[in-house]
TORNUDO-23690 format. One line per 8 residues: number of its first residue (from 1); their letters; for each residue z, y, x of N, C-alpha, C. Coordinates in steps of 0.2 Angstrom, whole numbers, plus 5000, padded with zeros to 4 digits. Each point is the difference from the previous one (the first is absolute). Layout:
BEGIN
NUM) a) Z Y X Z Y X Z Y X ~ ...
END
This chain:
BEGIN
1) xxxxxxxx) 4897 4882 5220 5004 4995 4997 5005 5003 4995 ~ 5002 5007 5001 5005 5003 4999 4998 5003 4992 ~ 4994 5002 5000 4994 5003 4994 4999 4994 4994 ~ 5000 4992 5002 4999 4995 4997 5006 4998 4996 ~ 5006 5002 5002 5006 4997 4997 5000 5007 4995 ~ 4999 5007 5002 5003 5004 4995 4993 5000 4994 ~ 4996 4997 5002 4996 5000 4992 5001 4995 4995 ~ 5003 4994 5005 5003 4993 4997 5006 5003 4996
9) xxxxxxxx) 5005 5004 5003 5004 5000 4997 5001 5004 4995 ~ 4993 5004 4996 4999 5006 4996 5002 4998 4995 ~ 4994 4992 4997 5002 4997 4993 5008 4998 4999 ~ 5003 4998 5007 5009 4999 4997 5004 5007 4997 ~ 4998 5004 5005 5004 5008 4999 4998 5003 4993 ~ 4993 4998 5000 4996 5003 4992 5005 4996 4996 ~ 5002 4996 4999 5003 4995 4994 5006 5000 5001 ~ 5005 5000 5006 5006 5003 4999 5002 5007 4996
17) xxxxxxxx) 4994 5005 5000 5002 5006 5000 5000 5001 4992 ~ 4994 4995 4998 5000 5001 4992 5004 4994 4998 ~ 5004 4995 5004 5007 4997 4996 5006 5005 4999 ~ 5001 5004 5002 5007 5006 5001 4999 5003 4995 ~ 5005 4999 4993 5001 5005 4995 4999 5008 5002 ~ 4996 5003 4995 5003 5007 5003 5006 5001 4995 ~ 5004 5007 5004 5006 5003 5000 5001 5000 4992 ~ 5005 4998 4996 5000 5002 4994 5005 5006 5000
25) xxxxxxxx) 4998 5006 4993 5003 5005 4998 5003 4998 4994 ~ 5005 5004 4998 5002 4999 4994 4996 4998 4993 ~ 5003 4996 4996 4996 4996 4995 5005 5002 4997 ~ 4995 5006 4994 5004 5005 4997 4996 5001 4994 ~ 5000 5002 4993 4997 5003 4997 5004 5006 4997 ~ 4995 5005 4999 5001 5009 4996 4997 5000 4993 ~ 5005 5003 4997 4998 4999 4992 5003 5004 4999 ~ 4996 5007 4994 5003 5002 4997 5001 5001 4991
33) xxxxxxxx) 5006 4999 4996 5000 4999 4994 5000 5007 4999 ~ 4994 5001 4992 5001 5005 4996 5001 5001 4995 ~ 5005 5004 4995 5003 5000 4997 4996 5005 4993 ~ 5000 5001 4998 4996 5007 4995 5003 5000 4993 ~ 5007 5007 5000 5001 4999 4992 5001 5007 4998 ~ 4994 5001 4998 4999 5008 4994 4997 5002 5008 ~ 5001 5004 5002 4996 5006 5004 5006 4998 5007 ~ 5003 4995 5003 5004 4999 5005 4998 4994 5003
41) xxxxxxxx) 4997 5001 5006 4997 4995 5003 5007 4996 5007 ~ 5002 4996 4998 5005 4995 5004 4997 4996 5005 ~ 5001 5000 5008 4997 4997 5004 5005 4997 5003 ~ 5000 4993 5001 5004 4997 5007 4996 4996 5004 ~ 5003 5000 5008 4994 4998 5003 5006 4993 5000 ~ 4996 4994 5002 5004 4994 5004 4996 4998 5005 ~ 5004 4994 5004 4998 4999 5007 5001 4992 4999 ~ 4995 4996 4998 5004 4991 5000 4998 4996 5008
49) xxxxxxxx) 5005 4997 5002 4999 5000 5009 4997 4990 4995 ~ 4995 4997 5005 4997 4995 4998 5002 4996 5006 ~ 5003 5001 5005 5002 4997 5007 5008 4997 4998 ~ 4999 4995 5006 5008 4996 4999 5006 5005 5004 ~ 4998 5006 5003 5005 5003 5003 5001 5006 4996 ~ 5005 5003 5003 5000 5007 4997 4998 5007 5002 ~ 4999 5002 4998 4995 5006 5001 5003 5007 5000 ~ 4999 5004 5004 5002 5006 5002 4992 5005 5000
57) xxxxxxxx) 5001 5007 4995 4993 5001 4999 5001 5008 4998 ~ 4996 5005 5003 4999 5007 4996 4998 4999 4995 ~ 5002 5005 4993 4996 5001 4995 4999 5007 4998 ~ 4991 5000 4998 5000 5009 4998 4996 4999 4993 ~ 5004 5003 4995 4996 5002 4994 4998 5007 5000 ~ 4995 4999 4999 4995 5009 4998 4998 5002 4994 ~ 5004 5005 4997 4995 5001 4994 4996 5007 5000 ~ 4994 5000 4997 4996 5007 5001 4998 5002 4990
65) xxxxxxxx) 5003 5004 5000 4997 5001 4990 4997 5007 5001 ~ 4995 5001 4997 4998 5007 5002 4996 4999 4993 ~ 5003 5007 4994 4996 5001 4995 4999 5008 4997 ~ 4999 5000 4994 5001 5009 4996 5008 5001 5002 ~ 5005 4996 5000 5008 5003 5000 4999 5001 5007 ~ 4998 4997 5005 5000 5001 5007 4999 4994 5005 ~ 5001 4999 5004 5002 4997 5006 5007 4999 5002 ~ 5002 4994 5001 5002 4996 5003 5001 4995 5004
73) xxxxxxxx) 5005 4999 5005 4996 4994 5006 5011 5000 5000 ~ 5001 4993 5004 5003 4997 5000 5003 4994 5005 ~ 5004 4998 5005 5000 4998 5005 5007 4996 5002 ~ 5002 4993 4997 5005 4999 5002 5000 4991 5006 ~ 5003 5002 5003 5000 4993 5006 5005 4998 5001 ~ 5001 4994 5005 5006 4997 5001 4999 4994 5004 ~ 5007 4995 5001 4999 4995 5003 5002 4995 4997 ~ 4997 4994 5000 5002 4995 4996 5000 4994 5003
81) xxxxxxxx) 5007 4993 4998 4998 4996 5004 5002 4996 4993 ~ 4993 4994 5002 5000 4997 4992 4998 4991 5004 ~ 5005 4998 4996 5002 4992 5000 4994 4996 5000 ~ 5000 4995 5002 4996 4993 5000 4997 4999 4993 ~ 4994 4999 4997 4999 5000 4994 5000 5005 4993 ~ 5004 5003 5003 5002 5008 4995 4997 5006 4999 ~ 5002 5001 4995 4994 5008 4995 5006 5002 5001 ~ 5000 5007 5003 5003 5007 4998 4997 5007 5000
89) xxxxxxxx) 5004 5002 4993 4998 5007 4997 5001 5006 5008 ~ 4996 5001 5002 5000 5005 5005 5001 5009 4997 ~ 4997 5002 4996 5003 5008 4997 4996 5000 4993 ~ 5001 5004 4999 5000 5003 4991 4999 5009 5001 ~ 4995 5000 4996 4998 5007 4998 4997 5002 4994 ~ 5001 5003 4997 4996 5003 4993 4996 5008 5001 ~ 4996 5002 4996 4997 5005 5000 4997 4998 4991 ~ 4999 5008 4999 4997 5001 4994 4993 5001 5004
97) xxxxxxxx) 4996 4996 4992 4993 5000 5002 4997 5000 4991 ~ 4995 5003 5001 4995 4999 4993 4993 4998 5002 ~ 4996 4999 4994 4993 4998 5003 4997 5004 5004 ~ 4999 5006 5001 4996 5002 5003 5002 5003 5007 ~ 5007 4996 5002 5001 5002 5007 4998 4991 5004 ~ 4997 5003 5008 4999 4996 5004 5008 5001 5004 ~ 5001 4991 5001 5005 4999 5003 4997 4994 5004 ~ 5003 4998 5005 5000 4995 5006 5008 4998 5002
105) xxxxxxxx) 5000 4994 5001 5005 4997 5005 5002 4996 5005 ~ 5001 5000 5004 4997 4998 5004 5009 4996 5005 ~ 5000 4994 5000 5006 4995 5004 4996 4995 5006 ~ 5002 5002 5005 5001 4998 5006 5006 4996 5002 ~ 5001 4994 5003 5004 4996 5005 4997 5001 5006 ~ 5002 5002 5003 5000 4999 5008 5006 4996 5004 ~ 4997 4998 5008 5003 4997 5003 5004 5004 5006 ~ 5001 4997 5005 5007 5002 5005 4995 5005 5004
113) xxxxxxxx) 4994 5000 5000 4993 5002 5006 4998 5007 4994 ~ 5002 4999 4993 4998 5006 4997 4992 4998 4996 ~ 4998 4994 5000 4994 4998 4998 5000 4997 4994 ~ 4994 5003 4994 5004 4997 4994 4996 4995 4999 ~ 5007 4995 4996 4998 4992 5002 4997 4997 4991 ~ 5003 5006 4994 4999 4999 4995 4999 5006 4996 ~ 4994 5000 4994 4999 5006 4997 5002 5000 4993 ~ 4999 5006 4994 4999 4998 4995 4999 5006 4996
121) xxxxxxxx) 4995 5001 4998 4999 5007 4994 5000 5002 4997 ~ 4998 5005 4995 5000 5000 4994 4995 5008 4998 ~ 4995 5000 4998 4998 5005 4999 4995 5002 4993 ~ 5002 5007 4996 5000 5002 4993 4993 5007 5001 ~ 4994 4998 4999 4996 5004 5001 4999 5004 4991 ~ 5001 5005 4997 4996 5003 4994 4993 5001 5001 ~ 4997 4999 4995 4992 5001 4999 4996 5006 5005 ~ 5006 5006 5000 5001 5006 5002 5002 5001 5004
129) xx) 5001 4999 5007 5004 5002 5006 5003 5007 5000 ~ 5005 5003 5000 5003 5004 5002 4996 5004 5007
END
């Protein structure tokens, strides 16, 4: 009898389990604006939270430029805590760049766990890889 009732009660426990919202994580987007005037490439990254609460969130910007003048790489982070609805400029950085260097950059948000919850990046390849 005991076997009877737990198969009976499978389809309720199935159906409860996929009523229960999963866990939501910050509702965040990463973007980074580029800038280009003569041979000076301006990067900021922003962080716009799309949740009605506020958000508290790591941020890392990466830049890697590797060309004929050299190599370069680049590494700034922080914490940020950004309002209900609102875009904020998270950091700024420039580097000199010409066409024929590859550069990348690369903005992460992460959460409290360390896990990133939002991306965004940008990458300059020449015909010519260094």
């Amino acid at each position: 009898m005991k076997s009877l009732f737990y198969i009976a009660a499978l389809p309720v426990l199935a159906a409860l389990a996929q009523a229960v919202p999963p866990a939501e994580g910050p509702t965040c987007q990463a973007q980074l604006a580029a800038h280009l005037e003569g041979n000076q490439l301006t990067l900021v990254g922003h962080c716009r939270n799309d949740s009605e609460k506020a958000l508290t969130l790591r941020y890392e910007l990466l830049t890697d430029k590797r060309g004929p003048a050299g190599t370069s790489r680049n590494t700034q982070s922080g914490t940020v805590t950004v309002a209900p609805r609102q875009t904020v400029a998270l950091s700024q950085t420039s580097i000199s760049v010409s066409p024929a260097d590859f550069y990348q950059v690369h903005l992460h948000l992460l959460d409290a766990h360390g896990t990133v919850v939002a991306r965004d990046s940008l990458v300059h390849a020449p015909a010519s890889r260094p």
